[in-house]
N, C-alpha and C positions, 0 to 999 in steps of 0.2 A: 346684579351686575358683579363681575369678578375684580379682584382685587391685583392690582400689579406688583405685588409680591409675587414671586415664584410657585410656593406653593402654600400660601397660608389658608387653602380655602381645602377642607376634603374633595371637593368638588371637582379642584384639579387634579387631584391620583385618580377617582372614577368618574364612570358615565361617558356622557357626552360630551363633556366638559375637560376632558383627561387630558394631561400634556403629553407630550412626545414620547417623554422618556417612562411616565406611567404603561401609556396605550404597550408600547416595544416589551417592557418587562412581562406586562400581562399575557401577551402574544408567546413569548420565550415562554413562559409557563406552561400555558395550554400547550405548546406544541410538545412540551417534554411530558405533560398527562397523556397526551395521545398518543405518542410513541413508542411512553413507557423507559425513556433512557435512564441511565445512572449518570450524577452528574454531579459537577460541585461549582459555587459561584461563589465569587466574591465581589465587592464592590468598595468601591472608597471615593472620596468629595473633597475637590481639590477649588478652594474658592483665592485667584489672583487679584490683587489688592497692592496698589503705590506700587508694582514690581516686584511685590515678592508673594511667594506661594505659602498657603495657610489651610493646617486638615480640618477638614469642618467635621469629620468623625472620630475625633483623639478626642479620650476620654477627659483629656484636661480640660479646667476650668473655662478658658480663652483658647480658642484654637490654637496650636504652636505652630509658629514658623519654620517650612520647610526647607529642608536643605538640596538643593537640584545638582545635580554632578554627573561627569562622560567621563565613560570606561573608555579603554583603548580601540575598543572599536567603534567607538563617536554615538554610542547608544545615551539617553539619558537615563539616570538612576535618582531618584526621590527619595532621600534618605529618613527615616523616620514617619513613612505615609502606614498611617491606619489603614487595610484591609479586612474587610469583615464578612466573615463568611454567612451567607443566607441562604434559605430553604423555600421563600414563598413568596408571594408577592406581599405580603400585608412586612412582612420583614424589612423588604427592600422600600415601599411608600414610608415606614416610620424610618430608615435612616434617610431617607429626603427629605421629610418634615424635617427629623431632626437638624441636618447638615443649613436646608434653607433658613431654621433658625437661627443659627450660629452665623448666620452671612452678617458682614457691618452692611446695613444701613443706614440713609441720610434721607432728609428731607431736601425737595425742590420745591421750586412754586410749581411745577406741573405736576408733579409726584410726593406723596406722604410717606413714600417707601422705600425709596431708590434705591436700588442694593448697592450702587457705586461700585461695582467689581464684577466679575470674569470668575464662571465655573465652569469643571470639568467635573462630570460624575463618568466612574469609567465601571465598565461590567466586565470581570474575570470569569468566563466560562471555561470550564473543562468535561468535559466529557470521555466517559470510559471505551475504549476500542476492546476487541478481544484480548488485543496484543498488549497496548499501550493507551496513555491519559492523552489526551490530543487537546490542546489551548486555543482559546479564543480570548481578544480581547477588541469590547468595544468601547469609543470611547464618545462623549457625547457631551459638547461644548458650549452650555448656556450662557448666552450674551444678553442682559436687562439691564 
């Protein structure tokens, strides 16, 4: 039986058993073996909590509270968010372990694990053109 933590189980990055954001990374992989692209990724985990946004991949002790701010063109900017660059899928499964560790957790009488909060794990792809770096971003919003 799996556990309703996020990903406390390996079970949920592989198999049959993969979540979402596992199964998508893995697929992004293969298809970049197959293609043969150049390419660069980053990723960063963004875990919402009482209202306010906290990096679940900043190197400090307690995740640090983020700071949310709009530019003049009404864009938002997340000041101080960890970005981390990765190469592979076993890369990206340890900062999801990792990030889902750092989530606060509560106990309920229905649940021994509740993570009580709101995440966003988001994928920074870029890929090489002849010409130019061409950006992609996905962003993928865990609600438990």
């Amino acid at each position: 039986m799996l556990t309703p933590a996020l990903f406390s189980e390996q079970s949920l990055l592989q198999g049959p058993s993969a979540g979402v954001i596992p199964r998508c990374v893995n697929h992004l992989f293969d298809q970049l073996r197959i293609l043969k692209l150049e390419f660069t990724m980053q990723v960063s985990f963004i875990e919402l909590y009482l209202d306010e946004a906290y990096d679940l991949l900043s190197a400090q002790g307690d995740p640090p509270k983020l700071r949310l701010t709009e530019d003049q063109k009404d864009h938002w900017i997340i000041q101080g968010l960890t970005e981390k660059l990765v190469n592979s899928e076993a890369m990206v499964h340890d900062l999801l372990q990792k990030g889902a560790d750092r989530r606060r957790k509560g106990r309920t009488h229905l649940n021994q694990q509740s993570s009580r909060s709101h995440t966003i794990f988001t994928v920074i792809f870029g890929m090489n053109t002849k010409d130019e770096e061409e950006l992609s971003k996905l962003l993928i919003v865990i609600n438990f």
